[in-house]
N, C-alpha and C positions, 0 to 999 in steps of 0.2 A: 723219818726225822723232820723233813720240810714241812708237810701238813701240821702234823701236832704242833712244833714250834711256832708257827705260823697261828695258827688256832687256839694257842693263848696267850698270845699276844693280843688285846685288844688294840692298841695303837698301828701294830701292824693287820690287822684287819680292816682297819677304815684305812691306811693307806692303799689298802687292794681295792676299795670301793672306790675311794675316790677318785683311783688309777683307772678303775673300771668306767667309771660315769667320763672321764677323760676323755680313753683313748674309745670309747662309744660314740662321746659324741664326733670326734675327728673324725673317726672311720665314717660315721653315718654321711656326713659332707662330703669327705672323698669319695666315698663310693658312689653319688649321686651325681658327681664330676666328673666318676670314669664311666657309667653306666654312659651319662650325657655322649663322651667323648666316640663309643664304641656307637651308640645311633647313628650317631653322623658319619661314622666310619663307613653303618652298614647301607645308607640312603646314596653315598657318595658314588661315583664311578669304580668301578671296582679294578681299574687300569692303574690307576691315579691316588686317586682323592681317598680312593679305599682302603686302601693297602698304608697310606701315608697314616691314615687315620686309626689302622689296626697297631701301628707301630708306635704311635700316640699314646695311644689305649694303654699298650705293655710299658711305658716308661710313664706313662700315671699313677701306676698299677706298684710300679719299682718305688715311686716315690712314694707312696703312699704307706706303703710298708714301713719304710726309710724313718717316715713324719711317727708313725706311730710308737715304731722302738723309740726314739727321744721323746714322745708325749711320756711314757711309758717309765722312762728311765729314772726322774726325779723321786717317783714314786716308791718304783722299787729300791731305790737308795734309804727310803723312808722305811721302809719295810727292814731293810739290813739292820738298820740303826736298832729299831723297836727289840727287833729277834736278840739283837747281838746284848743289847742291854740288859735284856733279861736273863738270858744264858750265860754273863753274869753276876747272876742274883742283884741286880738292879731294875728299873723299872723305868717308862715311857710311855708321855701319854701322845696322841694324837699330835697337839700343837708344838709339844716338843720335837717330835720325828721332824715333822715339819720344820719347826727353827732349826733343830741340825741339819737339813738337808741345804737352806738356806744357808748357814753358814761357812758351809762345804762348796759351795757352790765354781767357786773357779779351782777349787783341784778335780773334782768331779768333770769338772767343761775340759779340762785340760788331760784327764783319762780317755772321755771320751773322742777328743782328740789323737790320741796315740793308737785309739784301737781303730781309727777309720784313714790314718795317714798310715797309706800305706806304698813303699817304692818309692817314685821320683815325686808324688805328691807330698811324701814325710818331710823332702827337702825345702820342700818351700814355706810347710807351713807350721812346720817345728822352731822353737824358741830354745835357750838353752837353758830354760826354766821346766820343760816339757821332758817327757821321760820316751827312751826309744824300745819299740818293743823287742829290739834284743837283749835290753837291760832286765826283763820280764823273764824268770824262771820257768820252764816248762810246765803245763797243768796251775801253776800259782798265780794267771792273769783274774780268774773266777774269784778272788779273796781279794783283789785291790780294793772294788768298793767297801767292803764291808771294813777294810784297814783303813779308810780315810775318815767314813762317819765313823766308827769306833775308835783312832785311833791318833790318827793325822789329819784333824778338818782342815787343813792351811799346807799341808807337805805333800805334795805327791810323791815327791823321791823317798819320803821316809815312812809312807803307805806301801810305795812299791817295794823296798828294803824289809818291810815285817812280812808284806804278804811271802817273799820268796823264801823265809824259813818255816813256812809248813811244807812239813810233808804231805805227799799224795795223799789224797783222801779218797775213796772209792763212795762211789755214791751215786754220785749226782749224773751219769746219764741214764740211771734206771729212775730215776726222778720225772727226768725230761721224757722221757718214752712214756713212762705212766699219764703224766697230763696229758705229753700232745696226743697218746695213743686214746686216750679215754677221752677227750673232746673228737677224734676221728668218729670215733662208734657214735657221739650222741648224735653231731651231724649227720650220718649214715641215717642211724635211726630217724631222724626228724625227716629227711629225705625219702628215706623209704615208704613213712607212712604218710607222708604227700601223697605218695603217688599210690598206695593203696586205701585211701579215702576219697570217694571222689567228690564230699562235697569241702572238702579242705582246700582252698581256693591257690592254686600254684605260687602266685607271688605272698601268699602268709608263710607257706612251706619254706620261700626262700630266706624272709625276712628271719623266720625262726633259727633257719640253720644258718645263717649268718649273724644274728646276735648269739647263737648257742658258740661260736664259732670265737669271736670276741670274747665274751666270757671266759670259755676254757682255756685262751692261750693267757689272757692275763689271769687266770689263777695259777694256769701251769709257772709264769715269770715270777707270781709273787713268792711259790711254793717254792723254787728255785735259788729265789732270793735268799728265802729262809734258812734253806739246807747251806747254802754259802756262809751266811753271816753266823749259823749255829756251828759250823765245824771251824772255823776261822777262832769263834769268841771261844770255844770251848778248847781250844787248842793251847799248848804249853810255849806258847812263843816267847823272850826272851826282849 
């Protein structure tokens, strides 16, 4: 249901593109920053300087990931928007997704806020404008976005109050297992025949399986997106 949906939406397709060309170029930077970081790790004292430097590496590495889920996320809000409008029987173009997304913009900051404050961090950096995640219905936090661009651009409490009258939806980690499992194989594949071609140069092999790598996890996030905002829109909520 995420693919197809997805795939005719034309609005929601150029937001996967231009998620794509996004979180490409970040990663291309960050990765060039931790590659940097891990050199110096490995020329270093390996007592010292090494080890300090391995541990560098792995929290560039945390960030980096970190940077790209939010390069990521406005997009895929774009994406919810697009799916959710069509499903329905309305329509979205590119530049709209977009202005929805922008208009949404501080209940979205403020979601994404509740899903990262989490314990003794919740306490300091929640407002009593900010929604707590044990206000959040079980399985129903995956439909907030798609309840604020479709439904509450300006409310999160009354985004989070529609998301929690859907019922469970069975779906979506056979979704998630399909991308990320079907981006595993192509990187495999591209990896493999690196290494069974020998005029195929090792650093093309790697650069392949790491933009192959890029790519599929943001189609897997767009397709994801889709299947959220299609069962959310198509749903009998009240």
């Amino acid at each position: 249901m995420g693919l197809r949906a997805l795939s005719r939406s034309r609005a929601a397709v150029g937001c996967t593109l231009l998620g794509a060309v996004a979180v490409g170029a970040v990663f291309a930077v960050g990765w060039r920053v931790a590659m940097a970081i891990r050199a110096s790790a490995v020329t270093a004292h390996p007592l010292f300087l090494g080890g300090f430097g391995q541990l560098i590496y792995l929290v560039a590495l945390v960030l980096l990931v970190a940077l790209l889920t939010l390069v990521w996320y406005p997009f895929g809000a774009g994406v919810a928007y697009a799916v959710g409008r069509q499903a329905r029987g309305g329509n979205a173009t590119l530049v709209g997704s977009l202005r929805a997304v922008r208009n949404a913009v501080i209940p979205l900051a403020r979601w994404l806020k509740t899903l990262v404050a989490i314990g003794p961090v919740a306490e300091r950096v929640r407002s009593e404008n900010d929604v707590g995640q044990n206000e959040v219905a079980a399985g129903c936090e995956k439909f907030v976005v798609a309840a604020i661009m479709l439904d509450s651009p300006t409310d999160l409490a009354h985004a989070v109050e529609r998301a929690n009258r859907l019922p469970p939806e069975p779906g979506r980690e056979r979704v998630l297992l399909v991308g990320i499992g079907g981006t595993a194989v192509a990187v495999a594949a591209v990896g493999v025949g690196g290494y069974l071609v020998p005029s195929l140069p090792f650093s093309t092999a790697v650069s392949l399986s790491l933009g192959l790598a890029v790519i599929g996890v943001v189609v897997s996030a767009a397709v994801d997106a889709a299947w959220r905002a299609q069962a959310y829109a198509s749903a009998d909520v009240p």
